[in-house]
VEXRO-808215 format. One record per atom (N, C-alpha, C, CB): residue in one letter; x, y, z. Coordinates in steps of 0.05 Angstrom, whole numbers, padded with zeros to 5 digits, always signed. Glycine has a CB too. Example, Ala and Ser with C-alpha at 12.3 -4.5 7.8 and 13.67 -1.06 7.14 Angstrom:
2
a+00264-00114+00156a+00246-00090+00156a+00264-00066+00156a+00226-00089+00181s+00257-00045+00142s+00273-00021+00143s+00258+00001+00157s+00282-00012+00114
! end
This chain:
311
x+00027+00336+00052x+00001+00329+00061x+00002+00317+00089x-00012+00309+00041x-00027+00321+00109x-00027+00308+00129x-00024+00282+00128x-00045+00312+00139x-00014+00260+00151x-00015+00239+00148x-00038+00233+00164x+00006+00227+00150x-00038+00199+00166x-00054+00186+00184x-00047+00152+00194x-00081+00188+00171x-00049+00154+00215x-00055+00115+00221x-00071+00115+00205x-00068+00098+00252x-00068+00074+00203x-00089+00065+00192x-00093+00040+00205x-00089+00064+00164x-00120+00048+00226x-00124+00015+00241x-00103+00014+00259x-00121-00014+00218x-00103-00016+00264x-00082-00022+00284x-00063-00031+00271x-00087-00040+00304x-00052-00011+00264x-00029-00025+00249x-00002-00001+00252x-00041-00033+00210x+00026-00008+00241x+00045+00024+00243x+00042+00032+00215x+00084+00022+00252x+00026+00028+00195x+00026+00037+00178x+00017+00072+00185x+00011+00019+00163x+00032+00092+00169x+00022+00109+00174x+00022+00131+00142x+00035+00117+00201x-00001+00139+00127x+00000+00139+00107x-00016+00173+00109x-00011+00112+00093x-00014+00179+00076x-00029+00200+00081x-00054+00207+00082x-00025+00211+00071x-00055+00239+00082x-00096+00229+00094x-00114+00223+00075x-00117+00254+00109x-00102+00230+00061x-00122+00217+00029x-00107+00202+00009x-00135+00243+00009x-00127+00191+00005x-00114+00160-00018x-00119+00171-00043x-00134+00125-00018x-00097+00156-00061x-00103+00157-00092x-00118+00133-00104x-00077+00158-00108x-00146+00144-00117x-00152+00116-00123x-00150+00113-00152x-00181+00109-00114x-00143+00092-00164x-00132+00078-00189x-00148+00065-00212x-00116+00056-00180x-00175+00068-00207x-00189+00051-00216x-00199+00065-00251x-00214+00045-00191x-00191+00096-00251x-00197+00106-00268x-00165+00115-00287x-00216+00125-00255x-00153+00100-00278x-00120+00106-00285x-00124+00101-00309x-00095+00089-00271x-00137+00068-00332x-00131+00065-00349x-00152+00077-00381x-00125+00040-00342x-00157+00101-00359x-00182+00109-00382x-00208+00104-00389x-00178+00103-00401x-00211+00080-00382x-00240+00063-00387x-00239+00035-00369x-00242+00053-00424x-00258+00021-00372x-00271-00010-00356x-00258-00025-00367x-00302-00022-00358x-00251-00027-00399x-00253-00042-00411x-00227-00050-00428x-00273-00037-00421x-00206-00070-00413x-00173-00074-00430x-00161-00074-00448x-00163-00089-00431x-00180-00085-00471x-00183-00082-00503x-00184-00052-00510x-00213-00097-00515x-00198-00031-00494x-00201-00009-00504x-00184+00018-00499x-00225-00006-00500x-00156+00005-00482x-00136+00021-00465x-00119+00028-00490x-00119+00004-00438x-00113+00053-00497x-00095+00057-00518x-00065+00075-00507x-00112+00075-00541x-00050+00073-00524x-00018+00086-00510x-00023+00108-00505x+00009+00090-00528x-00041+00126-00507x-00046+00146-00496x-00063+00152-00473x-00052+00155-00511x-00075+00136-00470x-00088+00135-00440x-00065+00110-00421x-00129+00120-00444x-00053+00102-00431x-00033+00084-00410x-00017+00104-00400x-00012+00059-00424x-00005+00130-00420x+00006+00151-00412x-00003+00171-00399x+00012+00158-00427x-00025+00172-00404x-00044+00190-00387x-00044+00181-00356x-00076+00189-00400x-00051+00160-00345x-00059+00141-00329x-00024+00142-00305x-00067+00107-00352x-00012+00136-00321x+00026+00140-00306x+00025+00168-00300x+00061+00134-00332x+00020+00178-00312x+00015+00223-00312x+00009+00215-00281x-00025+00247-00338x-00013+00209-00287x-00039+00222-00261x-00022+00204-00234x-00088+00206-00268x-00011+00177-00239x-00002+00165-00209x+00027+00194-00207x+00013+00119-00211x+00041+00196-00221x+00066+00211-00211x+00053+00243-00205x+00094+00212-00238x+00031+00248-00215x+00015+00279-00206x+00014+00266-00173x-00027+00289-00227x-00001+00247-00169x-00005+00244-00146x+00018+00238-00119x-00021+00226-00150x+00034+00233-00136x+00058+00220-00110x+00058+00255-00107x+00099+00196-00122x+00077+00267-00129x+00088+00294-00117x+00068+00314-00110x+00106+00307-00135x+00045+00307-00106x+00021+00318-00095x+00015+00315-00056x-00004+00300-00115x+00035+00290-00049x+00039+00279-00031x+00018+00254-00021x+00043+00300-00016x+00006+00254-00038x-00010+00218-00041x+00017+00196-00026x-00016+00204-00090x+00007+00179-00012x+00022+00156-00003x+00007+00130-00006x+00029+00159+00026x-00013+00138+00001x-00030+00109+00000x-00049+00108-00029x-00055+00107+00029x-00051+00085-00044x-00057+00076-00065x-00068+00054-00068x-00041+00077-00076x-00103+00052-00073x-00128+00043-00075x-00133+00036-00107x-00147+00063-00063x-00127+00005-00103x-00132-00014-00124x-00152-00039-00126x-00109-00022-00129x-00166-00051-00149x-00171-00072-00141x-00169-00084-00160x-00188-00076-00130x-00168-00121-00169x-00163-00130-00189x-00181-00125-00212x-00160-00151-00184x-00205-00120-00206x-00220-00120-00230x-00220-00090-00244x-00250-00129-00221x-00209-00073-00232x-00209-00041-00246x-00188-00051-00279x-00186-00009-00216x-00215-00040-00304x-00198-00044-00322x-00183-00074-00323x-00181-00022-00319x-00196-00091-00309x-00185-00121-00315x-00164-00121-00307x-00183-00132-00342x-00147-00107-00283x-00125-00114-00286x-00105-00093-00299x-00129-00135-00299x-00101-00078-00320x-00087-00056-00331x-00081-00038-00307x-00102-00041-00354x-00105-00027-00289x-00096-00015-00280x-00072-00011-00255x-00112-00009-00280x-00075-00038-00247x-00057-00052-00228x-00030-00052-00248x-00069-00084-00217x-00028-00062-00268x-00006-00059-00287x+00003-00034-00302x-00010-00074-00306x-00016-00013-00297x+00000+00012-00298x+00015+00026-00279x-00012+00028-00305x+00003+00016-00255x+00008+00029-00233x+00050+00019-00227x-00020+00016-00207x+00043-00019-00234x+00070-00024-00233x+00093-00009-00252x+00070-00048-00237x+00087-00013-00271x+00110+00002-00291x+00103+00038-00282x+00101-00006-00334x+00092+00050-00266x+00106+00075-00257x+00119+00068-00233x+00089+00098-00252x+00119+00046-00220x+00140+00040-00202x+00165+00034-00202x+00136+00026-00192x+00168+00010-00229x+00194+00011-00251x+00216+00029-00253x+00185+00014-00274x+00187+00065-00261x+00209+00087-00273x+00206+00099-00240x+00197+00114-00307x+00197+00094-00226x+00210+00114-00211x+00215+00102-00169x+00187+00145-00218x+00241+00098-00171x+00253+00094-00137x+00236+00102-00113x+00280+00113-00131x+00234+00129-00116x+00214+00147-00100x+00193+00134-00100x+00209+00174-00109x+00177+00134-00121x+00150+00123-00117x+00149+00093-00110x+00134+00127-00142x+00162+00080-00110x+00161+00044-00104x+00177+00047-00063x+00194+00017-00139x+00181+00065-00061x+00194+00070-00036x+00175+00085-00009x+00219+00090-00044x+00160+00108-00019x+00142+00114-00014x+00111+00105-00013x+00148+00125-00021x+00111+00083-00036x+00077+00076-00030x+00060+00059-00015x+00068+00069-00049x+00041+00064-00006x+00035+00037+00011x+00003+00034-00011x+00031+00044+00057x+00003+00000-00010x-00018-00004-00034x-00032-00020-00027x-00010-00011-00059x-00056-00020-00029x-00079-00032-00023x-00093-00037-00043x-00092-00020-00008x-00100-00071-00044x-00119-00072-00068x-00140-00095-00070x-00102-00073-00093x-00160-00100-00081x-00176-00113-00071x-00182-00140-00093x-00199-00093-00064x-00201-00154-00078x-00212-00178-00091x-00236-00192-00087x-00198-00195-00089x-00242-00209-00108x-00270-00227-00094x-00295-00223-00120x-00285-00208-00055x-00291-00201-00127x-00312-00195-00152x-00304-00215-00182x-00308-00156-00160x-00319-00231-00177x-00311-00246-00204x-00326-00232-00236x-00324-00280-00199x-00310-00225-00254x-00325-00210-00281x-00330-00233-00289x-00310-00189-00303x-00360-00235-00317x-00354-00259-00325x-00340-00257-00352x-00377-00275-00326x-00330-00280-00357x-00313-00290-00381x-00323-00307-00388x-00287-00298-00379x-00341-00301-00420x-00357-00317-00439x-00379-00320-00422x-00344-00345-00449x-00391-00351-00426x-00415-00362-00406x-00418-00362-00376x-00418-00388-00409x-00390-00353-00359x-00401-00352-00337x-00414-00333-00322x-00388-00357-00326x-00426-00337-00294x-00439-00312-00286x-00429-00292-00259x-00466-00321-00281x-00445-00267-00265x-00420-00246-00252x-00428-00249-00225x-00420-00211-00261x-00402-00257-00203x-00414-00263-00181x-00391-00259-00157x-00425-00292-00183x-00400-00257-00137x-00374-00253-00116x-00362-00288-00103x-00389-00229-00083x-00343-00281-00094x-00326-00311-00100x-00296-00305-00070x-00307-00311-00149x-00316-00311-00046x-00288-00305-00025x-00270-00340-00015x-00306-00286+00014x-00273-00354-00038x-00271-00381-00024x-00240-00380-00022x-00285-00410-00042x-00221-00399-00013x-00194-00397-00002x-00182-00390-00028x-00182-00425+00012x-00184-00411-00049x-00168-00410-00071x-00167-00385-00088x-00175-00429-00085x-00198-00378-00087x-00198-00350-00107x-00185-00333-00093x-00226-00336-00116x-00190-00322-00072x-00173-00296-00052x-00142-00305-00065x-00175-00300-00006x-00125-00328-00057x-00107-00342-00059x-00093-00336-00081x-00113-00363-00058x-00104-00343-00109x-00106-00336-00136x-00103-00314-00142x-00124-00342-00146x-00118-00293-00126x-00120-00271-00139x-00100-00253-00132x-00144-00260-00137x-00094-00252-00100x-00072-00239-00094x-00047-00247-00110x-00069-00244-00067x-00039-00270-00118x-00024-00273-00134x-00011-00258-00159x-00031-00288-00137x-00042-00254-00177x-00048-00247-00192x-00046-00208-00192x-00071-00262-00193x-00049-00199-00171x-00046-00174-00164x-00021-00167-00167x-00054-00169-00140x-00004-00187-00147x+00022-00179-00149x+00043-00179-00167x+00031-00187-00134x+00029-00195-00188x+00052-00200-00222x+00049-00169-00227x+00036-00226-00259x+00019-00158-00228x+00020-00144-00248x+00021-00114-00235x-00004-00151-00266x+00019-00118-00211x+00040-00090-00194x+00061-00092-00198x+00044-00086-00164x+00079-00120-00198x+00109-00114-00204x+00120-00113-00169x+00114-00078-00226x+00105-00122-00144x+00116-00121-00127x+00121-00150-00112x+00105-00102-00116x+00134-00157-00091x+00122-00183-00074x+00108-00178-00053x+00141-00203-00064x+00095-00159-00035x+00076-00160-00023x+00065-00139-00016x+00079-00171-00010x+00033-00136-00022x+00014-00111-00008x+00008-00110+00020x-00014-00112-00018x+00011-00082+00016x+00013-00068+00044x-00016-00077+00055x+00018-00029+00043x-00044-00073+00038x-00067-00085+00052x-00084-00085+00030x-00078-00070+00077x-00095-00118+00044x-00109-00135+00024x-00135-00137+00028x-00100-00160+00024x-00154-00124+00008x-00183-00127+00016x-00216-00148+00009x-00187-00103+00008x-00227-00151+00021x-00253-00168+00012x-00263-00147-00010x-00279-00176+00039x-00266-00138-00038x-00281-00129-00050x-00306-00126-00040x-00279-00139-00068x-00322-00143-00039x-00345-00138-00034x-00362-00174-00020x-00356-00122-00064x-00376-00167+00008x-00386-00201+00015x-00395-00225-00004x-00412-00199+00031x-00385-00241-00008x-00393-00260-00017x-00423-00273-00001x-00368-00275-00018x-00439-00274-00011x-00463-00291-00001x-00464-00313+00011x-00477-00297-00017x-00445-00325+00003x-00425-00360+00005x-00401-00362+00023x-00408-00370-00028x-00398-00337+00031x-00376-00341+00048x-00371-00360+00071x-00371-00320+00057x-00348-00363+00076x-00346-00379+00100x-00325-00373+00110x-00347-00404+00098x-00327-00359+00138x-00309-00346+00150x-00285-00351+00156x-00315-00341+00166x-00287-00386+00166x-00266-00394+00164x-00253-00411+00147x-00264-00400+00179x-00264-00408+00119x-00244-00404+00100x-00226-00387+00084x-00251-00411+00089x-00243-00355+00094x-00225-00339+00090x-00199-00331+00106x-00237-00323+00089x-00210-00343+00130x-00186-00335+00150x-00168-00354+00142x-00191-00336+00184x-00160-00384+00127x-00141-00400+00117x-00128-00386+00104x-00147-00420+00104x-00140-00371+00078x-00131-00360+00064x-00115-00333+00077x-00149-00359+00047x-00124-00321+00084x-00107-00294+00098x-00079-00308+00114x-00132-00274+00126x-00089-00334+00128x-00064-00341+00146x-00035-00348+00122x-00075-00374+00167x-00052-00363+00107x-00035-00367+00084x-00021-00357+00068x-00041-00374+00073x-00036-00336+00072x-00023-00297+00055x-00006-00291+00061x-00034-00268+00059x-00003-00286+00094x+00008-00272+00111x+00039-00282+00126x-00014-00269+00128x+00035-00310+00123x+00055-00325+00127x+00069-00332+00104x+00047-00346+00140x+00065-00329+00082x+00086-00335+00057x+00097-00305+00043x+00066-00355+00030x+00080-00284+00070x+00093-00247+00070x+00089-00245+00028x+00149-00242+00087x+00059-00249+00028x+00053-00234+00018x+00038-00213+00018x+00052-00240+00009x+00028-00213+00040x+00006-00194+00056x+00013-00182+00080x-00018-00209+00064x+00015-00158+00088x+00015-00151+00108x+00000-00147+00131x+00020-00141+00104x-00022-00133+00122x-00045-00132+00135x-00083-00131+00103x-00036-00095+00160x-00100-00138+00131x-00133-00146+00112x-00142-00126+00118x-00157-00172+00120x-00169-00133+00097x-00184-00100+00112x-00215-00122+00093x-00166-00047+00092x-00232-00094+00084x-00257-00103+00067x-00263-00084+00059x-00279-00115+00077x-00286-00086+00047x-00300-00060+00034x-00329-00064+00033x-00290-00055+00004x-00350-00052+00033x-00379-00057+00031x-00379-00076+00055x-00390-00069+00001x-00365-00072+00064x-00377-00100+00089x-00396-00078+00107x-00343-00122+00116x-00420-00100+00110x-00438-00090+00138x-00421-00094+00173x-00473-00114+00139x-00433-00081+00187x-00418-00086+00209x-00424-00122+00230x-00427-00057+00228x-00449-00120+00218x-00455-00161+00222x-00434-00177+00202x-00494-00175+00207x-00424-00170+00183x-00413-00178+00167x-00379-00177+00181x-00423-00163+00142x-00371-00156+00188x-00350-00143+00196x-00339-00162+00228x-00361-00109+00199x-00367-00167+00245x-00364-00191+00258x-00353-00210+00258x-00377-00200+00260x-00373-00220+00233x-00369-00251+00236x-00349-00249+00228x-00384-00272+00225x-00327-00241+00215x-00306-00245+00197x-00288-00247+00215x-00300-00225+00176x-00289-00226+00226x-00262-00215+00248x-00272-00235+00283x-00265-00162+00254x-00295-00254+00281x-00290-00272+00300x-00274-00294+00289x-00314-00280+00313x-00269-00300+00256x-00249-00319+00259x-00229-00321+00251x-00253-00335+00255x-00215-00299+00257x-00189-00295+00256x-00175-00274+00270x-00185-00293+00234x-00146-00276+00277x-00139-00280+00301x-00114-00250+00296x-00127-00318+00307x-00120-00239+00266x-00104-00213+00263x-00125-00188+00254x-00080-00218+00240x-00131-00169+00275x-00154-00143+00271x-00154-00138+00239x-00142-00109+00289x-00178-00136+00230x-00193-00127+00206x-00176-00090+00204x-00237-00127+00214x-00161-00082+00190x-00150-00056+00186x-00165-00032+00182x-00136-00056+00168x-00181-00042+00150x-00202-00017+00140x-00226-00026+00126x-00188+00004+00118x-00240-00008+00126x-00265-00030+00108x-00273+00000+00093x-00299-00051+00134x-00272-00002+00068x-00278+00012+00042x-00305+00012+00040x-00266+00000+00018x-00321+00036+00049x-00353+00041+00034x-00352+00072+00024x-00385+00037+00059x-00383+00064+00017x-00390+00089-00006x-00389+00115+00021x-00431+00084-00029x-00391+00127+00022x-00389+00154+00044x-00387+00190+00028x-00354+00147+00064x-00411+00199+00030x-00396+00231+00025x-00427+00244+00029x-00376+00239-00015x-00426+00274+00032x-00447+00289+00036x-00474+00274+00029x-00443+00313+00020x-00479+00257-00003x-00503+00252-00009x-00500+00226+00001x-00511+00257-00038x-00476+00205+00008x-00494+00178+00022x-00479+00171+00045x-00497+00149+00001x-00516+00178+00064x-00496+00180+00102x-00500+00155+00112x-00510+00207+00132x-00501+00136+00094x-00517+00114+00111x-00507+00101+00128x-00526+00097+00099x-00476+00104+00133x-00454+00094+00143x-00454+00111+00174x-00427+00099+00121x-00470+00131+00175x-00470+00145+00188x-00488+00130+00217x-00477+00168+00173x-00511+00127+00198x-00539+00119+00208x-00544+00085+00218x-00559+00125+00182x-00516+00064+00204x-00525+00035+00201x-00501+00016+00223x-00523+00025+00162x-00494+00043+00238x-00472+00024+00250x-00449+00023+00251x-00473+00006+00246x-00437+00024+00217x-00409+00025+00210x-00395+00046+00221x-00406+00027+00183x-00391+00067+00222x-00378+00091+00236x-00367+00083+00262x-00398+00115+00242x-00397+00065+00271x-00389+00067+00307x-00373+00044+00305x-00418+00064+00335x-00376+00028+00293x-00360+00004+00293x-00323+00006+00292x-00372-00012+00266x-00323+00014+00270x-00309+00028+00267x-00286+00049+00287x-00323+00036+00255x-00302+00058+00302x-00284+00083+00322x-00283+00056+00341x-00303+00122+00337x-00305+00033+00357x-00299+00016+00363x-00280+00007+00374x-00302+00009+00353x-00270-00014+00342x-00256-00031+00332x-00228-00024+00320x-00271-00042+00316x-00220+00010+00320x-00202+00021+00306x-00197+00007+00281x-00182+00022+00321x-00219+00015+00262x-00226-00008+00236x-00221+00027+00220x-00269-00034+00234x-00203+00027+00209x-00202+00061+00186x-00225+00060+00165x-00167+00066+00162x-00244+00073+00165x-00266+00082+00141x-00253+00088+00117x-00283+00108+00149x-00254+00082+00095x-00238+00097+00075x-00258+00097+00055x-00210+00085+00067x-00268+00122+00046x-00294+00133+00026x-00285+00128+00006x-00302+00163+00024x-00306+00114-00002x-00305+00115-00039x-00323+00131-00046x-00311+00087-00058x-00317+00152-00066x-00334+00166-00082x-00347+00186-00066x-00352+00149-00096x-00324+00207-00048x-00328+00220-00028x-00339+00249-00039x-00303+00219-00012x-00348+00243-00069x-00352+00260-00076x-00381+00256-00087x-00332+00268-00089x-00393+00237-00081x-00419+00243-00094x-00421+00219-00114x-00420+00272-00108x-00403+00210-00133x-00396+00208-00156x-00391+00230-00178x-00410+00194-00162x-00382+00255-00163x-00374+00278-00176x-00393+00295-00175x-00367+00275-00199x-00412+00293-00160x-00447+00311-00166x-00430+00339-00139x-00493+00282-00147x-00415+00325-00125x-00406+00346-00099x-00373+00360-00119x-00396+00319-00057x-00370+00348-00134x-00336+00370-00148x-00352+00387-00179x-00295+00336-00165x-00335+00388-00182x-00334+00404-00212x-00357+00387-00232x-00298+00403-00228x-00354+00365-00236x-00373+00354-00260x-00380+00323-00251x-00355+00354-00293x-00403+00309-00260x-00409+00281-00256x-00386+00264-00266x-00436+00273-00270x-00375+00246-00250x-00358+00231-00269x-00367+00199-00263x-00324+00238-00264x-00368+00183-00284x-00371+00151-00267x-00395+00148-00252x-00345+00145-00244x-00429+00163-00258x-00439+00158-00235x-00445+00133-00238x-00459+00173-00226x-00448+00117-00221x-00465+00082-00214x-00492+00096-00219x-00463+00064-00173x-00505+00075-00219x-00537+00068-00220x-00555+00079-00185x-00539+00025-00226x-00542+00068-00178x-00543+00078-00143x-00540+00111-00136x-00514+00062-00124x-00534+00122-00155x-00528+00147-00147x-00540+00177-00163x-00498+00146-00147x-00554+00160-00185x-00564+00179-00200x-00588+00186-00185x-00569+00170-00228x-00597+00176-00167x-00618+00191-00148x-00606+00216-00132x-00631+00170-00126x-00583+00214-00130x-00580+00237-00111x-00597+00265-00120x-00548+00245-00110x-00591+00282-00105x-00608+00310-00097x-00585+00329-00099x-00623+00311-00064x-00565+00340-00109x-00533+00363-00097x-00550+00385-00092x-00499+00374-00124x-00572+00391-00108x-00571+00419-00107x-00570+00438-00082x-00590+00425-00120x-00579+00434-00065x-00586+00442-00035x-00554+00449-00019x-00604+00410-00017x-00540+00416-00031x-00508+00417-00020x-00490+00431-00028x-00495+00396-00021x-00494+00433-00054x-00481+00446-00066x-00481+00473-00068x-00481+00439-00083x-00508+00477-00062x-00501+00513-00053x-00489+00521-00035x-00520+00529-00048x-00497+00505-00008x-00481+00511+00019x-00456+00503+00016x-00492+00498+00045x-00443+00486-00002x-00420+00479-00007x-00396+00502-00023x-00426+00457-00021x-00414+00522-00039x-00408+00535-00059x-00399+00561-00031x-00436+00538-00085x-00420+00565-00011x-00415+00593+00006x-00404+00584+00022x-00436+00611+00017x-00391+00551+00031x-00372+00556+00055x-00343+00555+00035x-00375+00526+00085x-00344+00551+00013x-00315+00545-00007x-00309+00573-00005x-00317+00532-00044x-00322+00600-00018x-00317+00624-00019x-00302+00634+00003x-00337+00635-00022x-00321+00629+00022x-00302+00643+00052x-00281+00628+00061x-00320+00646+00081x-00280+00594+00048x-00246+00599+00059x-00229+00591+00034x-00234+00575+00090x-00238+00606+00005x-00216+00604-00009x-00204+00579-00013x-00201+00618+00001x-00220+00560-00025x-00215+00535-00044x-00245+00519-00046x-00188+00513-00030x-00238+00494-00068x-00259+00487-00083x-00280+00474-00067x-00251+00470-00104x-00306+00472-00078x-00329+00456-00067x-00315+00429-00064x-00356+00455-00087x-00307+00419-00076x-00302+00391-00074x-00276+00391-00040x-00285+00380-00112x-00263+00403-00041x-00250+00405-00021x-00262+00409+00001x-00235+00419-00024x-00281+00427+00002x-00299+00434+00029x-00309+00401+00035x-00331+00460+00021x-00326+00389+00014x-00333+00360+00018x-00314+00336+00028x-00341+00352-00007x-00293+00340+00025x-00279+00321+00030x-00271+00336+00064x-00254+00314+00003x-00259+00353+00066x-00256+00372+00089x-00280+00354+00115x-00266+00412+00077x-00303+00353+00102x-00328+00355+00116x-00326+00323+00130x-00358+00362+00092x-00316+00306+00109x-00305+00276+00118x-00289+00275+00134x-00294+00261+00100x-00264+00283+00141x-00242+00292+00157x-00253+00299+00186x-00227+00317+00143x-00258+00315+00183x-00270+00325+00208x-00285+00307+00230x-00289+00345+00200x-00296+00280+00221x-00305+00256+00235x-00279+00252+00253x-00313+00229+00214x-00297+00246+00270x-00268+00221+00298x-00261+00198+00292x-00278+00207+00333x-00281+00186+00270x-00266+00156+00264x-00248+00163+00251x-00281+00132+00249x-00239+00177+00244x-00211+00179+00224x-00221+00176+00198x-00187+00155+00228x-00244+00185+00176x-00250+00178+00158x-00215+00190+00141x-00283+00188+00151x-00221+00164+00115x-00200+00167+00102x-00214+00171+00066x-00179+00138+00111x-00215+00195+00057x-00228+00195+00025x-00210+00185+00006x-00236+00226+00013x-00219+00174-00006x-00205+00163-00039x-00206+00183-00056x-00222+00137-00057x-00189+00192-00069x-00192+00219-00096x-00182+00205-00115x-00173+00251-00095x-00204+00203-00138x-00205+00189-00156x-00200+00201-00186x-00226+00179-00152x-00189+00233-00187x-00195+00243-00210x-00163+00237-00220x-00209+00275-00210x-00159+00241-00244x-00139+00239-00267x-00121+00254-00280x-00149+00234-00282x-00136+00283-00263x-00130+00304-00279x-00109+00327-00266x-00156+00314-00287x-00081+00332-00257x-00075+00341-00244x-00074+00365-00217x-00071+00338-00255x-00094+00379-00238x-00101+00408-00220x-00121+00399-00201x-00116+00437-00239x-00137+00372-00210x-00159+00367-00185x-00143+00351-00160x-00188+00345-00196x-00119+00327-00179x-00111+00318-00154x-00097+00336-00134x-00095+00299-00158x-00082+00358-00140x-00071+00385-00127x-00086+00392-00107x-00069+00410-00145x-00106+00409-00120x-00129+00426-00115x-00151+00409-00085x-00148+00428-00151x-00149+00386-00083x-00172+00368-00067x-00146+00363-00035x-00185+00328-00092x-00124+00373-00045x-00105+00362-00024x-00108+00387+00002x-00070+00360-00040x-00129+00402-00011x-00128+00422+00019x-00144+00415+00032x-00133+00452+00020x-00154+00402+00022x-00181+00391+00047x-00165+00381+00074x-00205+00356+00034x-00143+00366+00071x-00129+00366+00088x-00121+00386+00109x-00116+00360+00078x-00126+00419+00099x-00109+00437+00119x-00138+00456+00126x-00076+00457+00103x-00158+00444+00120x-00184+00456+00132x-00191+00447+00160x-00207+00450+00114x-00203+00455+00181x-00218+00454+00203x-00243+00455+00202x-00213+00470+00216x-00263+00443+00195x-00293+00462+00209x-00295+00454+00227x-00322+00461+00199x-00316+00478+00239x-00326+00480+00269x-00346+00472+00263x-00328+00503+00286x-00356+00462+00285x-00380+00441+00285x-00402+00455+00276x-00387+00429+00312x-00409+00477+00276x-00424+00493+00262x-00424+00487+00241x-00419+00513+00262x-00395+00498+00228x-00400+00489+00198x-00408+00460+00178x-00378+00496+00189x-00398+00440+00205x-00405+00415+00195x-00431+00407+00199x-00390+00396+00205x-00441+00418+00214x-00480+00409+00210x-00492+00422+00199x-00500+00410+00231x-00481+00464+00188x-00495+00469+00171x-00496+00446+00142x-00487+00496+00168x-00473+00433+00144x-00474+00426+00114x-00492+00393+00109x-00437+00425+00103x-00484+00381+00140x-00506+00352+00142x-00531+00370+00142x-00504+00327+00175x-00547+00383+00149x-00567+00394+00151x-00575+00399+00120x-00564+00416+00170x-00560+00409+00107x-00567+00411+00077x-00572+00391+00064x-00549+00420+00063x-00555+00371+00071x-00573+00336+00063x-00581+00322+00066x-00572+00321+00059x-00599+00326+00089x-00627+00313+00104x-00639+00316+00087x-00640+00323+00129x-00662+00296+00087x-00679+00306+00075x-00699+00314+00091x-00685+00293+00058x-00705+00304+00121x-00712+00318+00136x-00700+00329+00166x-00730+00310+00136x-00710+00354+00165x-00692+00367+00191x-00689+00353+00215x-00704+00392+00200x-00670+00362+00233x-00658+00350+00250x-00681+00344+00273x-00635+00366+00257x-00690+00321+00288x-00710+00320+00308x-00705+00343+00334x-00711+00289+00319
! end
């Protein structure tokens, strides 16, 4: 697979990430059985020898299991603990019993949690450490304690975020004194808003790496819906998906690939997360990598998901 920088940093990984969050079968830890733990190890070693390098985690996927499956395929295998670079996130507090579900960037929790990441990877330090999602409460420069604190006891290499706005992306990165790496949003044919709100440009900027979640729609742009959010059951594919269907034909691989292809093709360096489980898709999505469109082909296909035409 192609590689890529990421940010300012020498990390240099491949162009698409594996994301983990669906490794242990379900949301829910109680409900992980030996056969989906097996399933789950399947799909990370489909992905290494698929040529996956970079690997998109966060603590709350599956409570935690999934970060702990990911470690014990590192266990069985040299190659893969040698090769990976891992990213994983924090800040989303679930609740447990009476408390309420809330985001939480204060020193100690980041602090805590990275900790907590790293038992159950099985490693001593991530390649890059992310804000889950803004805390309302934040305070900038208490996160930057915490990162200094990270970074200097080398358990952290490099930060990044995710859902962060680009006001958000600011203030953060005015107080502290090592560049923001990547910032994780939703991005793909049906949601351009990243396109439209700033982030992109910020981004090419700031040499800040985009890295798509759910570059597929929530599956409305591949083969079948998988995991949609609440946020996404509005989408529209049909329109995309046809023009998706007649540029796949003429160059001989899947809709979903053309979509991700279509991400690539950006100058910020967008970077997609492939999130499926199942081997032939993680295979099969890796050509998006060895596609080109011409700009032609990339506005016929934004043009398909306007909802209104171009001024």
């Amino acid at each position: 697979m192609k590689q890529a920088h990421i940010g300012k940093s020498t990390i240099k990984a491949s162009a698409l990430a594996f994301g983990c969050w669906r490794i242990a079968g379900t949301w829910e830890a109680r409900k992980v059985t030996a056969k989906a733990r097996d399933a789950g190890i399947k799909a990370i070693f489909a992905a290494h020898e698929a040529g996956y390098t970079l690997y998109d985690h966060a603590d709350i996927y599956c409570g935690g299991v999934s970060e702990e499956l990911f470690g014990l395929a590192l266990k069985h295998s040299k190659e893969l603990r040698k090769s990976s670079i891992i990213a994983t996130k924090c800040g989303i507090r679930v609740p447990d019993g009476n408390e309420t579900y809330r985001y939480d960037l204060s020193k100690d929790y980041i602090i805590q949690s990275c900790e907590g990441s790293l038992k159950r990877l099985g490693v001593d330090c991530l390649d890059i450490y992310q804000l889950h999602r803004p805390d309302w409460l934040m305070d900038p420069s208490e996160i930057a304690k915490a990162f200094t604190a990270l970074k200097k006891s080398g358990k952290v290499k490099y930060f990044g975020v995710s859902n962060f706005k680009p006001s958000q992306v600011n203030l953060l990165q005015g107080a502290l004194k090592i560049p923001l790496l990547v910032n994780q949003i939703e991005l793909s044919l049906l949601q351009l808003a990243p396109f439209n709100d700033g982030t992109l440009d910020q981004c090419m900027e700031k040499n800040i790496t985009p890295m798509a979640w759910s570059p597929l729609g929530g599956g409305f742009l591949g083969t079948s819906k998988s995991d949609v959010l609440p946020s996404q059951e509005k989408y529209k594919p049909t329109k995309v998906r046809r023009r998706l269907d007649l540029l796949a034909r003429e160059l001989d691989c899947s809709r979903g690939a053309v979509a991700i292809a279509w991400l690539l093709r950006h100058p910020s360096g967008i970077l997609p997360i492939v999130g499926s489980t199942k081997t032939e898709r993680i295979n099969e999505l890796t050509k998006a990598t060895e596609i080109n469109l011409s700009s032609e082909q990339w506005y016929n296909l934004l043009n398909a998901s306007l909802k209104e035409d171009l001024p």
